[in-house]
C-alpha positions in Angstrom: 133.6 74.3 81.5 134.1 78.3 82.2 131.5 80.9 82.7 132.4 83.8 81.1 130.7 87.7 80.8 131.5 91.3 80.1 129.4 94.2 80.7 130.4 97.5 78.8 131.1 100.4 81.0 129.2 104.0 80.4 129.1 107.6 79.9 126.5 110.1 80.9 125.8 112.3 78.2 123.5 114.4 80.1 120.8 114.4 83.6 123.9 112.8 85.9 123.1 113.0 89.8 119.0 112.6 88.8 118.9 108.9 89.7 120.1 109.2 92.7 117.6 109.0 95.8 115.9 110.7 97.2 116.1 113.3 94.5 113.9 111.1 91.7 111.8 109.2 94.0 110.4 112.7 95.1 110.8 114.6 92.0 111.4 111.8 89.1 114.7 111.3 87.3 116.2 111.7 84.0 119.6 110.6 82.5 120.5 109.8 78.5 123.7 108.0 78.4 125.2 106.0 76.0 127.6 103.0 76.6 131.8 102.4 75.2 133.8 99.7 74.4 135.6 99.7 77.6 134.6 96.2 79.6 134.1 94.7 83.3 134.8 91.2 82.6 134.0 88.1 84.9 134.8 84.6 84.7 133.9 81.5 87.1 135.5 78.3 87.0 133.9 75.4 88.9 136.8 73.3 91.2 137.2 70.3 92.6 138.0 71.8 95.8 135.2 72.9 98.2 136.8 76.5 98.1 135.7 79.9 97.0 138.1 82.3 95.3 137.8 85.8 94.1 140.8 86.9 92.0 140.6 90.6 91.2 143.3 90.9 88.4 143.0 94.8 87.7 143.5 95.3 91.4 145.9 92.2 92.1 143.6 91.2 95.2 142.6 88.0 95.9 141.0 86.3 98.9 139.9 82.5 99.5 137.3 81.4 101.6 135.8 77.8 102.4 132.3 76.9 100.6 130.0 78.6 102.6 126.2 79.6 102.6 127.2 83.4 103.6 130.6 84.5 103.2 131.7 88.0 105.5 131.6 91.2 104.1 135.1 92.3 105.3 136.2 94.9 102.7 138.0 92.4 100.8 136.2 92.2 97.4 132.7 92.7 98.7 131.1 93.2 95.8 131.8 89.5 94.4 130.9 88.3 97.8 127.3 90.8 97.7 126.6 88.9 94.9 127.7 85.4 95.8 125.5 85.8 99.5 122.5 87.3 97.1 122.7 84.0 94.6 123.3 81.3 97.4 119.7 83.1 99.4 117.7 82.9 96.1 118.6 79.9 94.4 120.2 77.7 96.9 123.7 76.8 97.5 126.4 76.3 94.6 127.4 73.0 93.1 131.0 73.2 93.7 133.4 75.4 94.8 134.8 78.1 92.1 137.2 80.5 90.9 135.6 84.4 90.2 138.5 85.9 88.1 137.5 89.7 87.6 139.1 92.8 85.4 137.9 96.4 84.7 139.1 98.1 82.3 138.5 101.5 83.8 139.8 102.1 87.8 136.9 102.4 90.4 136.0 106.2 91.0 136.8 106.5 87.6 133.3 107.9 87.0 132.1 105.2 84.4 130.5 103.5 86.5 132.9 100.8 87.3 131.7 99.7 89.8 128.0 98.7 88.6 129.4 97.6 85.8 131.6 95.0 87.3 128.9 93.5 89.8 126.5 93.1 86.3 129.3 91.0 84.6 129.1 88.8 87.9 126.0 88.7 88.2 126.2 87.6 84.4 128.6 84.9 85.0 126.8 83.5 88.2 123.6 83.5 85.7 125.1 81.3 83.0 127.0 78.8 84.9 123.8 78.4 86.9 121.1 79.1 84.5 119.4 81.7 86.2 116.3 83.2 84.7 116.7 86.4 84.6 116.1 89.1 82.4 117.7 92.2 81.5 115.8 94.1 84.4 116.3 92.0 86.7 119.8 91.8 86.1 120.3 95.4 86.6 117.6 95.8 89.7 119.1 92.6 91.2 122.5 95.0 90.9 121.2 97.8 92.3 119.6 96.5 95.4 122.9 94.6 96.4 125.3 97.7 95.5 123.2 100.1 96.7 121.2 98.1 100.0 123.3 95.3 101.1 126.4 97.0 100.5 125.4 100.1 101.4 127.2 102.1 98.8 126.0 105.5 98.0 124.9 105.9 94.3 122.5 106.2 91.6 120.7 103.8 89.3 121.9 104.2 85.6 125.1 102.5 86.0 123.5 98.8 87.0 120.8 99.7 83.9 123.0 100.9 81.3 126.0 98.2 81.7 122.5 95.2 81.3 121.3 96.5 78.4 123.8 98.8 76.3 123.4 101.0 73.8 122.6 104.4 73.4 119.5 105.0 76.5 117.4 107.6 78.0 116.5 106.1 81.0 113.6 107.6 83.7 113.6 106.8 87.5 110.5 107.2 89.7 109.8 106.0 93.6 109.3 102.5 94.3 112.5 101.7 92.4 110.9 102.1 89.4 113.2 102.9 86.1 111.6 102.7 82.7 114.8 102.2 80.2 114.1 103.5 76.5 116.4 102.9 73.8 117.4 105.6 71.7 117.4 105.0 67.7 120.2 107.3 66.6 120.7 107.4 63.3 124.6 106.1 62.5 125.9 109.6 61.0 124.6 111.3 64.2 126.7 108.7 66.9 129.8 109.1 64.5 129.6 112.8 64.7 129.7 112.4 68.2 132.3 109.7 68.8 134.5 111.8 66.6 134.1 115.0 68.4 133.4 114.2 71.6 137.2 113.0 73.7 137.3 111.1 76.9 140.1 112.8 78.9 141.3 110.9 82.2 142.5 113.4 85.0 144.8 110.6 86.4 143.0 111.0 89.6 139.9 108.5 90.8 138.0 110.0 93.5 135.6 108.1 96.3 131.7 109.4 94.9 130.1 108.3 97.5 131.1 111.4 99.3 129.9 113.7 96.8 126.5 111.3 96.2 126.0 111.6 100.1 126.3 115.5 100.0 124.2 115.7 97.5 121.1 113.5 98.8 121.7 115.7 102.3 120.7 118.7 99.8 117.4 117.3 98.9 116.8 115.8 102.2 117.8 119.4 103.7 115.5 121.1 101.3 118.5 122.8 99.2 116.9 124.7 96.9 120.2 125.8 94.9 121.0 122.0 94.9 117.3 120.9 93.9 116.9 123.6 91.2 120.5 122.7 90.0 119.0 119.0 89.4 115.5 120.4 88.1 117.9 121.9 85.1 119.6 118.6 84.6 117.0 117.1 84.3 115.5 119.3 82.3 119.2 118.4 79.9 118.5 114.8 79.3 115.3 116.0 77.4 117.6 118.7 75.6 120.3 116.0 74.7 117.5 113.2 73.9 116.5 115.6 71.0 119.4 116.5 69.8 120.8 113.3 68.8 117.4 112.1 67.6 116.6 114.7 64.8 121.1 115.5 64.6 121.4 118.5 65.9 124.9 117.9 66.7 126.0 121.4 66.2 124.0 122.2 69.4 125.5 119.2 72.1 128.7 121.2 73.0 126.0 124.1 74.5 123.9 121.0 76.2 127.0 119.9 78.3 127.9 123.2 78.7 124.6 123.8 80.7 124.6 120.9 82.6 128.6 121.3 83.6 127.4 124.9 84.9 124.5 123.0 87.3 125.7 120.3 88.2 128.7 122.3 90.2 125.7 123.5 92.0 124.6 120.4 93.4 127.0 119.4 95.8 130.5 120.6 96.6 133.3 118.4 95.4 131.9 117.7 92.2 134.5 120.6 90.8 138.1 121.7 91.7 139.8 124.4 91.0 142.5 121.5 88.6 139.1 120.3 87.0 137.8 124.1 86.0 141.4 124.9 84.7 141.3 121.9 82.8 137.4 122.7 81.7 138.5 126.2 80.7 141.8 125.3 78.6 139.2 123.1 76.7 137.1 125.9 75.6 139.9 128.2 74.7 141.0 125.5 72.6 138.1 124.8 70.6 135.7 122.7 72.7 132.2 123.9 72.6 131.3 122.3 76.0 132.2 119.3 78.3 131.3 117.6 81.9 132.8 115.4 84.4 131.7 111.8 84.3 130.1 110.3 86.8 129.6 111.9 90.5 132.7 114.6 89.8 135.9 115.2 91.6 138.0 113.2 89.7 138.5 110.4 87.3 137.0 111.1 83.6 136.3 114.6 81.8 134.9 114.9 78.3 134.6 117.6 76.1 132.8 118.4 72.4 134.8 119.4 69.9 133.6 120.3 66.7 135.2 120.6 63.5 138.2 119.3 63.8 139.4 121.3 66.5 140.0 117.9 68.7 143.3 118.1 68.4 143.6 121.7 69.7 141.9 120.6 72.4 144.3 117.6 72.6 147.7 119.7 72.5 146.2 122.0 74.9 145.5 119.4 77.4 148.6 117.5 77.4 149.7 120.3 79.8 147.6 118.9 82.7 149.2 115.3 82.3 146.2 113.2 82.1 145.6 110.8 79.3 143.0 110.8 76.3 141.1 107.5 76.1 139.6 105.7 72.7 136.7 104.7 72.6 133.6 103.4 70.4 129.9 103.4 71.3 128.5 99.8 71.4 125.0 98.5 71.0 125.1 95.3 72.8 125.1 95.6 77.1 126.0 92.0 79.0 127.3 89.0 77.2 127.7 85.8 78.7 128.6 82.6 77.1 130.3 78.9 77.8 133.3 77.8 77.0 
């Protein structure tokens, strides 16, 4: 038998840098993204040999270990190994050795939360060859606490919650770890309007965020206040974005990003460059109405709203800066995991 999942990979639409601590567990959190149909996949194939081996094909890495109750966390693929010492503490040990055979189809520091993404679809996989009983939020929390505590990497929590449960979301984070997820129900002409106007624009360059998350939980912890009122007026953005696409006021999201591309510069340096604002400006000139950069900032993904059809304005004028436009849908479903 294999053990197979995928987890769709995100975009923030609007609130980015909110979920990250200590920001929302003093002041509350709020982000509205919406996820694409760009995947972390994750298969597991039980063998007869009492070996362990992760195979990351999208990064050709692959390391073996013997069948152990805790495997090391030695830089080599630690996030399948985070979740393989998380399963084998909870549930017991596992019934044979195995193959975890991994893909992405977005680099890490790309700024759709890759990274989250890909430890759901394990987790996924490790939950249907075992039969785990767990539900969407504890999927996603389960994700978060080894990403984020046992690994000890920097971040927020909408990437672990959107990749679970999919779809259009605005999601809210308090203290205590507490995230209350609320689908959005967009009505079909409104997401089209906005999948056809709004372009996904890779810079070619992937940047480490937890540098940039790090900096910017020092602001809040420092008492900021240009880096706390910056968040404050992202926050404030999820709200503005969560009505516009509800009553399709599409004419008004190019403005929304806008705003929150303006703020979120202010919360921690790195998030911009001088490339990324030449970039941002060419888009505007061009036709765009508004943009951000996806994910922490400094790299990896840019979007922009184009209305009309001045897309492929915004296109030629791009093509300049050498990075690549990426298709995409929206998709409603979050982790999938079946048997084969």
């Amino acid at each position: 038998m294999i053990y197979r999942s995928k987890a769709p990979l995100r975009i923030g639409l609007a609130g980015g840098g909110t979920d990250v601590s200590p920001y929302c567990d003093i002041y509350g959190g709020a982000i509205l993204n919406a996820t694409i149909s760009h995947y972390a996949y994750a298969t597991i194939e039980p063998l007869t040999e009492q070996e362990i081996v992760f195979d990351a094909k999208d990064r050709s890495e692959q390391v073996t270990y013997p069948v152990s109750d805790t495997l090391p966390i030695d830089g080599k693929l630690d996030l399948a190994t985070g979740v393989y010492n998380r399963i084998v503490r909870e549930y017991g040990r596992m019934p044979s050795g195995f193959r975890l055979t991994t893909f992405v189809d977005a680099p890490a520091g790309s700024g759709l939360g890759s990274s989250s993404t890909l430890m759901v679809a394990i987790i996924g996989a490790f939950a249907e060859w075992l039969k785990l009983p767990l539900g969407e939020y504890d999927v996603a929390h389960m994700s978060y606490e080894i990403e984020r505590v046992e690994l000890a990497m920097a971040g927020g929590k909408q990437d672990q919650y959107a990749a679970t449960f999919g779809g259009v979301n605005y999601m809210e984070f308090y203290d205590d770890n507490k995230v209350i997820v609320n689908p959005l129900r967009i009505k079909p002409q409104y997401l089209n309007e906005l999948e056809n106007n709004l372009l996904l624009y890779f810079t070619t360059t992937s940047r480490l965020s937890s540098t940039i998350i790090e900096a910017q939980s020092k602001n809040v912890v420092e008492k900021n206040q240009q880096s706390i009122d910056a968040m404050h007026h992202l926050k404030e953005q999820a709200l503005m974005m969560k009505e516009a696409m509800l009553k399709g006021k599409v004419h008004e999201i190019g403005s929304i990003l806008d705003f929150g591309f303006r703020y979120k510069k202010q919360m921690a340096q790195g998030i911009s460059n001088s490339t990324m604002d030449e970039i941002y400006e060419a888009a505007l000139k061009a036709g765009a109405t508004g943009g951000k950069i996806s994910g922490a900032g400094g790299g990896g993904f840019m979007m922009f709203y184009c209305p009309g059809t001045s897309r492929h304005a915004v296109q030629t004028a791009l093509k300049n800066f050498g990075g690549d436009f990426k298709p995409y849908q929206f998709t409603e479903r979050g982790l999938f995991t079946w048997t084969i």
